[in-house]
ROBASE-932517 format. One record per residue: z, y, x of N, C-alpha, C in turn; residue number from 1. Coordinates in steps of 0.05 Angstrom, whole numbers. Layout:
REM ROBASE-932517
     nZ     nY     nX    caZ    caY    caX     cZ     cY     cX num
      Z      Y      X      Z      Y      X      Z      Y      X NUM
...
This chain:
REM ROBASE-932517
     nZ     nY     nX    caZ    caY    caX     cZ     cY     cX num
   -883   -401   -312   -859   -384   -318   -855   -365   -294   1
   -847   -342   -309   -848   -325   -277   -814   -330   -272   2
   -814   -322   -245   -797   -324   -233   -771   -306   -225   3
   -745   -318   -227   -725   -299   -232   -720   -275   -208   4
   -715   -248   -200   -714   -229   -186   -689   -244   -178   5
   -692   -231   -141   -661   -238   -127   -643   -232   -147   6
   -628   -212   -154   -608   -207   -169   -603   -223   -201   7
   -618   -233   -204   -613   -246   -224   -607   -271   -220   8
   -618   -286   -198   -609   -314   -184   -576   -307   -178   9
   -571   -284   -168   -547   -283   -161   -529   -280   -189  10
   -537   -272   -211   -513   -272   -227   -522   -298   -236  11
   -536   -318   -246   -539   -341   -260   -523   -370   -241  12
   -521   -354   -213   -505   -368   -195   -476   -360   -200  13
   -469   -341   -198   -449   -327   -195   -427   -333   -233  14
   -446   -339   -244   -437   -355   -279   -434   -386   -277  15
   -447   -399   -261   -450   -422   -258   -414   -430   -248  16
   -415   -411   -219   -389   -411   -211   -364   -407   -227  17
   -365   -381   -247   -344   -382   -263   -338   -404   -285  18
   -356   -420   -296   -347   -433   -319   -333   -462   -299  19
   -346   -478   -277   -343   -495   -267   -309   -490   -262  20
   -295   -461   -254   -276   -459   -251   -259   -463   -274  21
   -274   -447   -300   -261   -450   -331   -253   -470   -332  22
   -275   -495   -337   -282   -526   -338   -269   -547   -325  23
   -251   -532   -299   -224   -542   -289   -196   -540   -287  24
   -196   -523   -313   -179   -502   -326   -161   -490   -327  25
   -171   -475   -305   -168   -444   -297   -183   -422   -313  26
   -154   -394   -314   -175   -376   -323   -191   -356   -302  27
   -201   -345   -312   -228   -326   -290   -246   -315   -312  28
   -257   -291   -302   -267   -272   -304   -289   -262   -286  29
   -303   -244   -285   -314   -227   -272   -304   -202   -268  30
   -290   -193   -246   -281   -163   -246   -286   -148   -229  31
   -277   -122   -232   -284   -101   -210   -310    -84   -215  32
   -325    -82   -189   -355    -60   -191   -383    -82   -209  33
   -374   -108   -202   -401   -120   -222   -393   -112   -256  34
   -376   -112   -258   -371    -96   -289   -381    -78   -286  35
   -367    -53   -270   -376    -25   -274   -404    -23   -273  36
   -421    -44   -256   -443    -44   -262   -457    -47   -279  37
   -451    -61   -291   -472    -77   -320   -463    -62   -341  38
   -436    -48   -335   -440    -33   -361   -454     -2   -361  39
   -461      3   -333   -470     26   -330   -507     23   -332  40
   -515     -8   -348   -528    -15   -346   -547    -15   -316  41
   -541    -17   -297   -544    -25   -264   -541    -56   -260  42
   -561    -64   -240   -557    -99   -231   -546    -91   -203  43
   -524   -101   -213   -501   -109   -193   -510   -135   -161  44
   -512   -107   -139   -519   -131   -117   -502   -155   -117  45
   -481   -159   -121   -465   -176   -122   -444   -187   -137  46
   -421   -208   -140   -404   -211   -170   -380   -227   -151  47
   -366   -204   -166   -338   -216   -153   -310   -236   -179  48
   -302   -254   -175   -288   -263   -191   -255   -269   -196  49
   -244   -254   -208   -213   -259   -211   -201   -291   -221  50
   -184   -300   -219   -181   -325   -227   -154   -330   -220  51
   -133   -348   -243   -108   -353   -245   -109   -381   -221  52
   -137   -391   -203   -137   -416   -199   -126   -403   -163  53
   -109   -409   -155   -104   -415   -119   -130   -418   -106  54
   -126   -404    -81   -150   -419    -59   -151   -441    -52  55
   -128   -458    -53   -136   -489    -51   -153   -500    -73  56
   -144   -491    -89   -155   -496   -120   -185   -493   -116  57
   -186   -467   -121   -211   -465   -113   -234   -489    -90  58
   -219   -485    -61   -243   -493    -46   -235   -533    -63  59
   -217   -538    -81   -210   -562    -81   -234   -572   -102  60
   -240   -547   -116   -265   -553   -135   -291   -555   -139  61
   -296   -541   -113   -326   -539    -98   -331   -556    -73  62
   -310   -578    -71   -309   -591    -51   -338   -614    -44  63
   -343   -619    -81   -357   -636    -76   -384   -625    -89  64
   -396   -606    -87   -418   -595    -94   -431   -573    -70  65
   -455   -569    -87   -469   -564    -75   -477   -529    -61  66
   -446   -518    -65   -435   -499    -59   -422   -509    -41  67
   -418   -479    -17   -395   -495      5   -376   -462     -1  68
   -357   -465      9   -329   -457      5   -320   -445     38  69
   -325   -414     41   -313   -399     59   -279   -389     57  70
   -258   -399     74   -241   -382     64   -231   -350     85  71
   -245   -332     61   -252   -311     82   -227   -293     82  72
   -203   -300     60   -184   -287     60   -163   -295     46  73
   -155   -322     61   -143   -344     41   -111   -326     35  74
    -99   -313     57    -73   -304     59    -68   -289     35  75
    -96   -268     25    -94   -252      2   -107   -256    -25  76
   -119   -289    -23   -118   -297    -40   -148   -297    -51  77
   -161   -295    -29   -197   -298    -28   -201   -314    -14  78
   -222   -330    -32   -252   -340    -11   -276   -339    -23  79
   -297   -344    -10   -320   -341    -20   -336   -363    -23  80
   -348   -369    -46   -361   -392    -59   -390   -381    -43  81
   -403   -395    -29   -432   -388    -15   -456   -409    -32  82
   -471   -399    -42   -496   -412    -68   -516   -412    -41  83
   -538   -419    -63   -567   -408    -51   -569   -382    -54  84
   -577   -369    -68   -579   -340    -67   -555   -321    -65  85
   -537   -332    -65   -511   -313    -78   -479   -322    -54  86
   -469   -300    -51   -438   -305    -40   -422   -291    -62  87
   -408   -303    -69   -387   -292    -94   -357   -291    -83  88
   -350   -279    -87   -310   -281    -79   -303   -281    -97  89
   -276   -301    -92   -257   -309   -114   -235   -308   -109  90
   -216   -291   -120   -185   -270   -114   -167   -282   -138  91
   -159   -291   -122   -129   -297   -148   -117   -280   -158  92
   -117   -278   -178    -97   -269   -192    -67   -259   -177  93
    -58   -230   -172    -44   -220   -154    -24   -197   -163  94
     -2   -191   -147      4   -160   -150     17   -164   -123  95
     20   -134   -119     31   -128    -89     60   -129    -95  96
     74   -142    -67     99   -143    -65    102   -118    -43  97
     92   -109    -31     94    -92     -3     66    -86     14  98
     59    -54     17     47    -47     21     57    -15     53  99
     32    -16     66     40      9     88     14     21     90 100
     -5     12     72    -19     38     72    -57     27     90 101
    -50      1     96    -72    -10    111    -75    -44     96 102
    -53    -53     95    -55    -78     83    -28    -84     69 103
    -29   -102     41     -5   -117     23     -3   -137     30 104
     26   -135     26     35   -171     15     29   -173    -12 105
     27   -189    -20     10   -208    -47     39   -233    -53 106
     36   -228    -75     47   -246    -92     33   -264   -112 107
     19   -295   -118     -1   -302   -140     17   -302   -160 108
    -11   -306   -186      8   -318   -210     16   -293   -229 109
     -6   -268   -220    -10   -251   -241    -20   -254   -263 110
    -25   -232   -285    -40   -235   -308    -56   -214   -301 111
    -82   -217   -322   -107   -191   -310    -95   -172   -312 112
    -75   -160   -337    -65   -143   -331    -47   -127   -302 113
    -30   -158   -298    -19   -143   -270    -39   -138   -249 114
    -51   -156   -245    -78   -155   -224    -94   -129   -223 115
   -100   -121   -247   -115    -90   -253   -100    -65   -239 116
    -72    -76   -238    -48    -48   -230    -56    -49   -206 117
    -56    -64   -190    -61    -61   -164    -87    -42   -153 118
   -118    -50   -170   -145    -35   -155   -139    -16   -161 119
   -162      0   -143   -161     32   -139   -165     53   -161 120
   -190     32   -178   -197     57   -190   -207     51   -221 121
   -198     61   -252   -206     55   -269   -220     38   -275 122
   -254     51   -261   -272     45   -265   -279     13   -251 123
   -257     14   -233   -265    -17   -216   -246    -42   -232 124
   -231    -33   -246   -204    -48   -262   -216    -60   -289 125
   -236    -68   -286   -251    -80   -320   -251   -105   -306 126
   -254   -133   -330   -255   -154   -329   -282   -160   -350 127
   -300   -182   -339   -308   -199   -366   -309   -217   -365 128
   -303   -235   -390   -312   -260   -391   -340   -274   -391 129
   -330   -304   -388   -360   -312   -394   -376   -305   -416 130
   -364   -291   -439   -374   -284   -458   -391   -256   -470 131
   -382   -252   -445   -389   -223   -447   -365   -200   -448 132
   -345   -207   -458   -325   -195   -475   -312   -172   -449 133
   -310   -148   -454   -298   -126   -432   -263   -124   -441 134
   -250   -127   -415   -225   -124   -417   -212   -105   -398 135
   -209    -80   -405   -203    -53   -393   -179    -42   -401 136
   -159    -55   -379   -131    -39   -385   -121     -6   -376 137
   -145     -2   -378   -136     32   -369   -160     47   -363 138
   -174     54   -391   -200     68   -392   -213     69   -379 139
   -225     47   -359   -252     58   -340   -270     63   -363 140
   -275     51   -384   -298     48   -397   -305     81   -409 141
   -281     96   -416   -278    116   -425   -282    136   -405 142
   -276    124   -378   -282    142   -353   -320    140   -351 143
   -320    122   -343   -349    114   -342   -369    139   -368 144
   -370    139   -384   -375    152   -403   -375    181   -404 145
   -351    190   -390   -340    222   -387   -355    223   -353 146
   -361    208   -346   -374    207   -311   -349    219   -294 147
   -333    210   -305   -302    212   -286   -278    195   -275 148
   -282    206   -242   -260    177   -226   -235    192   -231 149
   -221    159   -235   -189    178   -238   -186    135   -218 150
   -156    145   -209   -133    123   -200   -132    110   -215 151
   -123     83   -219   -103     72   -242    -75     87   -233 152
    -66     90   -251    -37     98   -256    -28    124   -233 153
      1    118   -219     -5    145   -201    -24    140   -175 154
    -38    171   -179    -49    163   -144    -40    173   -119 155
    -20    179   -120      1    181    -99     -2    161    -86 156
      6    135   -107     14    109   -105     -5     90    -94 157
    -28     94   -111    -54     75   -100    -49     87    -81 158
    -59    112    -65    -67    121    -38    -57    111    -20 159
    -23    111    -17    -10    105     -7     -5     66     -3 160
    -19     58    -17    -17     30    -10    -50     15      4 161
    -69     42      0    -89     39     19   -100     69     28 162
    -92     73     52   -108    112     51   -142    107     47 163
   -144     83     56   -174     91     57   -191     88     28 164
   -172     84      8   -180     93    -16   -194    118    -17 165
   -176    139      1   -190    162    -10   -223    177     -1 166
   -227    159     18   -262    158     26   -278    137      8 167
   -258    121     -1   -280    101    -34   -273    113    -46 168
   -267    136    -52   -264    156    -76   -289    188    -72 169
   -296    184    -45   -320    208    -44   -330    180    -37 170
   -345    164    -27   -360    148    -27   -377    144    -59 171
   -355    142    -81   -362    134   -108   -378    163   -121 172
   -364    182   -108   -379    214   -114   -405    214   -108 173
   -403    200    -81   -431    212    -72   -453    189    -79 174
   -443    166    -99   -467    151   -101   -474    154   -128 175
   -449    157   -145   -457    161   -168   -450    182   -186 176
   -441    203   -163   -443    237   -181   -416    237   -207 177
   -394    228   -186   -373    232   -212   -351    250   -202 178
   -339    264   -231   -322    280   -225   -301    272   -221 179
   -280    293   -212   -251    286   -207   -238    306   -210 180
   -212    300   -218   -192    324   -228   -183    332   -211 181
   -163    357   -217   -141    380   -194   -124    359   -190 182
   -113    338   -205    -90    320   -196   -100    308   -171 183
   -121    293   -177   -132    274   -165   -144    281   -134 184
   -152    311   -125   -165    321   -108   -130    330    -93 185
   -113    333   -105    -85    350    -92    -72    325    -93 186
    -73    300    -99    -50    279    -79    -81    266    -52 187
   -110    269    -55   -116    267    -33   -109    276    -15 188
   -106    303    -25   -110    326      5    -69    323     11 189
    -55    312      2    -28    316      9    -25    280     35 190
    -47    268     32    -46    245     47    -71    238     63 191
    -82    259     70   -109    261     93    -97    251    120 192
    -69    256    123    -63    242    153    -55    222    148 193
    -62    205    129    -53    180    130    -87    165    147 194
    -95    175    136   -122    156    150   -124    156    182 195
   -101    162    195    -98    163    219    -88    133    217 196
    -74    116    203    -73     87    211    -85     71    207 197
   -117     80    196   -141     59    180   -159     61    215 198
   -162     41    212   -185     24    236   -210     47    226 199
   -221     56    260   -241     66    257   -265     51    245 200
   -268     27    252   -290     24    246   -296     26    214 201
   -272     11    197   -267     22    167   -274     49    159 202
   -266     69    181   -261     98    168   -307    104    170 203
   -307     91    197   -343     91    193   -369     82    174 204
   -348     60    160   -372     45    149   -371     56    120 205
   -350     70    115   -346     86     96   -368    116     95 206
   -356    124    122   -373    149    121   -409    139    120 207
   -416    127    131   -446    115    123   -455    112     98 208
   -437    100     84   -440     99     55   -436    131     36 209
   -426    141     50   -427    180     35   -446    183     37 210
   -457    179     70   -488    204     77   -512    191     55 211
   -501    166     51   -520    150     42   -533    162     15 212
   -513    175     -4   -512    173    -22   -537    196    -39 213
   -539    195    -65   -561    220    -76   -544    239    -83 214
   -515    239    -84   -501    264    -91   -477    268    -60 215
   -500    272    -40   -481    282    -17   -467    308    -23 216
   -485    322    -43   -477    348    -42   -437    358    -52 217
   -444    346    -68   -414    343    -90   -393    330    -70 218
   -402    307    -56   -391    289    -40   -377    310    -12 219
   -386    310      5   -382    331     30   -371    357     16 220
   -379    366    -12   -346    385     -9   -324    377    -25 221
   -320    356    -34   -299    334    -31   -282    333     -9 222
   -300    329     12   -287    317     40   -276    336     47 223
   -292    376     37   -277    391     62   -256    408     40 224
   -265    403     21   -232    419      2   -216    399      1 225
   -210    371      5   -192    362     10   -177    356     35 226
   -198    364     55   -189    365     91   -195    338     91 227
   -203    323     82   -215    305    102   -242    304    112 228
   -249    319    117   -267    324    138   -259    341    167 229
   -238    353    157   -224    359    189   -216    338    198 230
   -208    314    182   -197    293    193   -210    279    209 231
   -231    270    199   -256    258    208   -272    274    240 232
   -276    294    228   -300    310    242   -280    336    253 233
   -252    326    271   -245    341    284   -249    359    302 234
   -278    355    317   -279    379    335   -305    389    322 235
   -305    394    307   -322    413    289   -314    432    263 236
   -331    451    266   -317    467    242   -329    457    204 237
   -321    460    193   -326    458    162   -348    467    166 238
   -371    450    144   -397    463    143   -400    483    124 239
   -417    502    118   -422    522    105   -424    518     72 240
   -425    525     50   -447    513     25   -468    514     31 241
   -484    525     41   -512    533     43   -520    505     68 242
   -500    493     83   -515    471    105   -504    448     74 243
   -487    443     67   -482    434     44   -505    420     25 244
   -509    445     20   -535    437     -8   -559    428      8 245
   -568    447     35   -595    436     42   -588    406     59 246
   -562    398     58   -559    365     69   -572    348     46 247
   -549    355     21   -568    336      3   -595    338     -3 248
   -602    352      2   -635    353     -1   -656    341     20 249
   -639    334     35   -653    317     57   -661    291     53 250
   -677    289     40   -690    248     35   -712    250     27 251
   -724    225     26   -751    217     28   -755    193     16 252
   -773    184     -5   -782    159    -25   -777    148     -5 253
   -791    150     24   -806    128     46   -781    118     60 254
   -758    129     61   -731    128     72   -722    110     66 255
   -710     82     82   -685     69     71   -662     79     75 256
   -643     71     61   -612     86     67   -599     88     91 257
   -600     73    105   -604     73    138   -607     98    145 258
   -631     97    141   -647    118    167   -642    150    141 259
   -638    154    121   -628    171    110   -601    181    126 260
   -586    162    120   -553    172    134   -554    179    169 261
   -571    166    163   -570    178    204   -578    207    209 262
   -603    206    195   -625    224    195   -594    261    187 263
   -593    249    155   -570    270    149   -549    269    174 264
   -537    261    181   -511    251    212   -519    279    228 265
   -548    264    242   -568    285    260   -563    316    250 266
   -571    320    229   -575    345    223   -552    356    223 267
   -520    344    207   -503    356    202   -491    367    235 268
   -492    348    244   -476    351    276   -495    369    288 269
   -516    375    293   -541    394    303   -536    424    289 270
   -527    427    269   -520    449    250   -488    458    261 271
   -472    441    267   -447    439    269   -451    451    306 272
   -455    446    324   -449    437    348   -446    464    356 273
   -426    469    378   -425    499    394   -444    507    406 274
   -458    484    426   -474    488    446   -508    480    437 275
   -521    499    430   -552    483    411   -570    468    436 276
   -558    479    464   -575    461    487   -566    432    495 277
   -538    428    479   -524    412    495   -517    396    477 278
   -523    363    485   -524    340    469   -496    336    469 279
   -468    343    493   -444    322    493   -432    324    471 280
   -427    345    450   -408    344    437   -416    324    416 281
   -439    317    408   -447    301    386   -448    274    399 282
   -456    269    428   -450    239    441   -423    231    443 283
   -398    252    454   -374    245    445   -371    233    420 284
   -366    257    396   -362    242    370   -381    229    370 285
   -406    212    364   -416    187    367   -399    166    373 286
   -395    163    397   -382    141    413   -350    142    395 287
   -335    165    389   -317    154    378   -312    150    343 288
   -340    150    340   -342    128    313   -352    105    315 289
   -351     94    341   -354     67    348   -383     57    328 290
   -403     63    327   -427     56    324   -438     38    340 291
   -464     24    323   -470      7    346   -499     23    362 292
   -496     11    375   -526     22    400   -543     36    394 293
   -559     26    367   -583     25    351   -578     47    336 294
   -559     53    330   -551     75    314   -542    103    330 295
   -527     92    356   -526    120    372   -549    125    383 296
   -574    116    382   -604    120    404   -613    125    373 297
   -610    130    351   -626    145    322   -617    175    324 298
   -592    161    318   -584    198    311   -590    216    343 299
   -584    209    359   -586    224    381   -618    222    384 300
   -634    212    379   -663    209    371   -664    249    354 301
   -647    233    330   -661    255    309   -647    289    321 302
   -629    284    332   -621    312    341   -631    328    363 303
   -649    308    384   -669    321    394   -692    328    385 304
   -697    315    363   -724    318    350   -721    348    340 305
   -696    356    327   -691    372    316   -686    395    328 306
   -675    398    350   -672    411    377   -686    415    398 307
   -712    403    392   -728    407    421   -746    435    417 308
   -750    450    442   -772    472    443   -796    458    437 309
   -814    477    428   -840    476    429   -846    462    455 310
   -867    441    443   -877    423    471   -906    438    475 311
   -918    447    505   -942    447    505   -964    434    521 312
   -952    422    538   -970    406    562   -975    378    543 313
   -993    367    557  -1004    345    537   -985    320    554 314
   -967    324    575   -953    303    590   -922    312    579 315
   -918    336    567   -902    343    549   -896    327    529 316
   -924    331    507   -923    310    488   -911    282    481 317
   -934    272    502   -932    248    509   -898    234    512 318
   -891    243    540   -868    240    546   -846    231    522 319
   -851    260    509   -834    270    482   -829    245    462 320
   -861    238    454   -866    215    431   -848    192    444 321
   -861    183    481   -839    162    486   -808    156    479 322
   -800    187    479   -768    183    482   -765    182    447 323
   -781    196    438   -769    190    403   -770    156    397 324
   -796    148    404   -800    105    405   -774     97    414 325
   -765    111    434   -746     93    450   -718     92    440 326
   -720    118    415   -695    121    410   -694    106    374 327
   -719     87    368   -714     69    347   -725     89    328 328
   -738    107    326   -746    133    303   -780    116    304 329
   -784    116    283   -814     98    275   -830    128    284 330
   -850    126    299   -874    153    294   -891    148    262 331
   -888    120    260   -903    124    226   -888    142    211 332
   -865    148    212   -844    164    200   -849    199    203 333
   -859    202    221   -862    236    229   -873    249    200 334
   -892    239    201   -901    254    161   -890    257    159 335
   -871    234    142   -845    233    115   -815    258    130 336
   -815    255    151   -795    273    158   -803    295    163 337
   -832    296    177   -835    328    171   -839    341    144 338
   -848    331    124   -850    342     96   -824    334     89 339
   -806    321     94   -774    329     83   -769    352     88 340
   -761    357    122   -755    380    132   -778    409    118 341
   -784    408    115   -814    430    102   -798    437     74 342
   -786    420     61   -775    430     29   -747    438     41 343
   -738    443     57   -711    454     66   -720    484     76 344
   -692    500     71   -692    531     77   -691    536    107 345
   -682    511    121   -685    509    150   -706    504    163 346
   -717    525    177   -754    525    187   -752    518    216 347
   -723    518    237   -727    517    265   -728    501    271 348
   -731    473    263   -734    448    268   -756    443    269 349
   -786    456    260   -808    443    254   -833    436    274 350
   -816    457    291   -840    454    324   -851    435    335 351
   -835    423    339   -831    401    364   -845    369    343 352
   -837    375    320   -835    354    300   -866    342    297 353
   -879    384    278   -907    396    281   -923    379    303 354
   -916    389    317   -934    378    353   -939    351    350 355
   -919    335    351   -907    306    342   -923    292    328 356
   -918    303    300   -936    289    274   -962    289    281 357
   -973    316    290  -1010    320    296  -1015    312    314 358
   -999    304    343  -1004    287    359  -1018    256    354 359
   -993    247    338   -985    222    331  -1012    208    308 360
  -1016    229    290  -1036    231    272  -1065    224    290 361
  -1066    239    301  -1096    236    327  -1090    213    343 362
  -1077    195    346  -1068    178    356  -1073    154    349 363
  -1073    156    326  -1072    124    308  -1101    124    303 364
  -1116    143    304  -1145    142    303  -1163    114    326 365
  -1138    119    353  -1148    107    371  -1137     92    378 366
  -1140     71    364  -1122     44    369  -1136     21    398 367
  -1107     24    413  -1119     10    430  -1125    -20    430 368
  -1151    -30    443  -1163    -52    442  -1157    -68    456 369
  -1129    -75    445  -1110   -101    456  -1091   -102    438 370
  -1083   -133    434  -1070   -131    413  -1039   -156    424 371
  -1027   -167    407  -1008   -185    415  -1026   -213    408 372
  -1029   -211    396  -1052   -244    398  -1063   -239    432 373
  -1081   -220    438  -1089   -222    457  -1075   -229    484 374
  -1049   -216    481  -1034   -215    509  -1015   -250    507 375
  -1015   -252    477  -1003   -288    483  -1028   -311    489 376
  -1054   -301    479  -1071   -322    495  -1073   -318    523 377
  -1077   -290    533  -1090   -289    559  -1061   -300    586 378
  -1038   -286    573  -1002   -299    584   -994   -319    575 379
  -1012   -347    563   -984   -354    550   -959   -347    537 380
   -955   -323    526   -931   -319    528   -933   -328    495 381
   -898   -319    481   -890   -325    453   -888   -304    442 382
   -889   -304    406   -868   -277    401   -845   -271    415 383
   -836   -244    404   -800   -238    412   -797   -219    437 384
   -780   -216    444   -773   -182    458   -787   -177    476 385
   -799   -201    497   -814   -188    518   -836   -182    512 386
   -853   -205    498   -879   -186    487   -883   -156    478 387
   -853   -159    456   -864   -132    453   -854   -100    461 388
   -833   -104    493   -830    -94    509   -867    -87    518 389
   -877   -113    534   -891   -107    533   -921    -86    519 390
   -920    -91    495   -939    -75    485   -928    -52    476 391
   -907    -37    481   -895    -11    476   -906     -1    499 392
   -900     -4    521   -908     -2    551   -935      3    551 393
   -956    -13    544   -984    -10    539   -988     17    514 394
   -972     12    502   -979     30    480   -980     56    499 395
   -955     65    504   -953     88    513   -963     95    535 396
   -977     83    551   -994     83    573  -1020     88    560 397
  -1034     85    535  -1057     82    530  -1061    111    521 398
  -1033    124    508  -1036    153    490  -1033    170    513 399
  -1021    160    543  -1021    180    563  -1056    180    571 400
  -1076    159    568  -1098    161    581  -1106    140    601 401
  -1076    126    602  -1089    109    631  -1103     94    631 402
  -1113     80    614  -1124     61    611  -1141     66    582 403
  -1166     54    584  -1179     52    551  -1186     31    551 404
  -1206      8    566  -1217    -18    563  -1202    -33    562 405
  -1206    -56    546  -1187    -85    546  -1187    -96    579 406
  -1193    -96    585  -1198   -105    615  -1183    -93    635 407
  -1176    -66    630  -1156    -39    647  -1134    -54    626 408
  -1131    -54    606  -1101    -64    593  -1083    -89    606 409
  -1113   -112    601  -1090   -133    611  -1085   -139    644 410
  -1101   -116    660  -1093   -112    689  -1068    -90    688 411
  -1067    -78    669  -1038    -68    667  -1021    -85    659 412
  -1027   -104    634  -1001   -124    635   -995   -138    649 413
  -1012   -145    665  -1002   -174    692   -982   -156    707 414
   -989   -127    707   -971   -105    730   -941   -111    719 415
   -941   -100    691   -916   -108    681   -899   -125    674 416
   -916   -146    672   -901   -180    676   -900   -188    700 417
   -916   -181    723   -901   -191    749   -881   -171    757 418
   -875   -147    748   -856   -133    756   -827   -136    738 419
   -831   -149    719   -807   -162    700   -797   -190    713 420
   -809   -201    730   -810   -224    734   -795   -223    775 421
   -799   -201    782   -788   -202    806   -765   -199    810 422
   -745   -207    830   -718   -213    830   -711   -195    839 423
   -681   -180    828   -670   -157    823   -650   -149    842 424
């Protein structure tokens, strides 16, 4: 028998969990984006579950199985049932008593209907049962269909009881290309300074998920006809249509979503910046979208890539390739990015890239004759960071020339492990 795909373990888990709750009789459902999913015929990464049952209730029912019981948000009336394949959340049944725009008070002991009044957005406000059966108190299904986000009820109101609704409202644009009305775009733009009380890091992980998306295009002028992107991206000016359209056109099969959003990040802020010699204004804003490390050494990766003069010395090169490695940018990657950049109307990026790729290309030809097996027999050493500290070091020592024989290599690595090894 072949065997079930991750996502399917996760919903046969994620059903298992709902009836066990039925079966202790409570009601529950499946609601929110795993609906919107399955009816948009899409497999839903994940399944979230509404339920008339309390969090005690809950972890009181999974106590003795083979599920364990996170309570990741007992105050609001979540926790999360953790399977083998699957984490599911389970939200009681709720309506808001009091809201400021960041977090509610909650009241249990709703009906789906009241519960529905509360989410953001039509399309997230469906229920099903174990049976399949869709229960949609306020046309997502009809939205879904017309490929149009609307609020539940007013969106004055939603907004105002979370601002950062209104970046999961271009977030949903930019993933799945839906429209939105004059109402709906004119109570955003009348509450853009509200997202001055949402936690940066929220207001970030949001924006990741825009760049992310296949309809950036629609998405980003969302952000700037409604001014939130002055919000956001304060010391910069509105981007053009024309940087616009050639953003969304920026991706690659070979791309994970990751390195897409960064990659787009790079470009937008490189297109944006006053100074084309000068990295600070894009390391500022960096740092104050509180990113982690790995992500400020990409993008600042890709905006030099994108920014650098023509290289011509062969210690030029070299050099060059090091600092792109060091900044987490794969050199297997140079192709796929240079034939991205190649289908864009933007040609001044290609120099440095050019050099790069055909370097890099003549490179892999000559793989040096040492490997990590080699350097853990001849060091003892293990997998894990220092090794392959180590062989980056060798690597890039070998494309400068210094060395070609296995024998010149691992007299270079003893250099570099007794020099890791001396006291500081």
């Amino acid at each position: 028998m072949a065997s079930l795909d991750p996502n399917q373990r996760k919903h046969e888990e994620a059903r298992t969990i709902l009836i066990r709750i039925l079966d202790a009789g409570h009601q529950a459902m499946f609601a929110g984006g795993c609906v919107r999913d399955r009816i948009l015929n899409l497999t839903p990464s994940d399944f979230d579950i509404a339920s008339s049952a309390k969090p005690e209730e809950i972890i009181q029912i999974f106590r003795k199985s083979s599920f364990s019981v996170i309570p990741t948000g007992v105050d609001h009336g979540t926790v999360t049932v953790v399977g083998k394949y699957s984490s599911t959340e389970i939200t009681s049944l709720r309506r808001d008593v009091d809201t400021d725009g960041r977090k509610a008070v909650v009241e249990f002991g709703a009906s789906f209907e009241d519960d529905s009044k509360r989410r953001d957005f039509t399309i997230n406000a469906m229920y099903e049962d174990i049976h399949g059966q869709i229960f949609d108190f306020h046309g997502g299904r009809e939205d879904l269909a017309k490929n149009h986000l609307r609020f539940v009820g007013d969106p004055h109101q939603r907004i105002k009881e979370d601002y950062l609704r209104q970046l999961r409202m271009v977030r949903f644009i930019s993933k799945f290309g839906f429209d939105v009305d004059e109402e709906t775009t004119a109570a955003v733009s009348a509450h853009v300074s509200g997202l001055k009380q949402i936690s940066q890091e929220r207001i970030t992980s949001e924006l990741w998920k825009i760049l992310e998306g296949r309809h950036l295009k629609n998405a980003l002028s969302c952000l700037v006809n409604t001014g939130i992107f002055g919000e956001i991206f304060k010391e910069f000016s509105n981007p053009t249509s024309p940087l616009i359209s050639t953003l969304h056109l920026l991706q690659h099969p070979h791309f994970d979503s990751k390195y897409t959003a960064q990659l787009r990040l790079a470009f937008l802020l490189t297109e944006l910046s006053e100074d084309s010699s000068d990295r600070t204004q894009i390391l500022t804003f960096l740092k104050s979208l509180r990113i982690s490390g790995e992500e400020l050494k990409r993008v600042l990766g890709f905006r030099d890539l994108l920014r650098a003069p023509p290289l011509q010395s062969r210690d030029e090169i070299m050099g060059f390739l090091d600092s792109i490695e060091d900044s987490k940018i794969p050199l297997s990657s140079l192709g796929d990015l240079k034939e991205s950049l190649e289908r864009l109307s933007y040609k001044n990026h290609l120099s440095a890239l050019t050099t790069c790729e055909e370097t890099y290309g003549y490179l892999r030809k000559k793989r040096p004759p040492l490997t990590g097996d080699d350097l853990m027999k001849e060091f003892q050493l293990r997998p894990g960071r220092d090794l392959g500290l180590i062989l980056d070091k060798l690597k890039s020592a070998f494309r400068r020339g210094e060395w070609a024989e296995a024998k010149e290599g691992l007299s270079l690595a003893k250099s570099i492990l007794d020099d890791s090894t001396k006291p500081k």
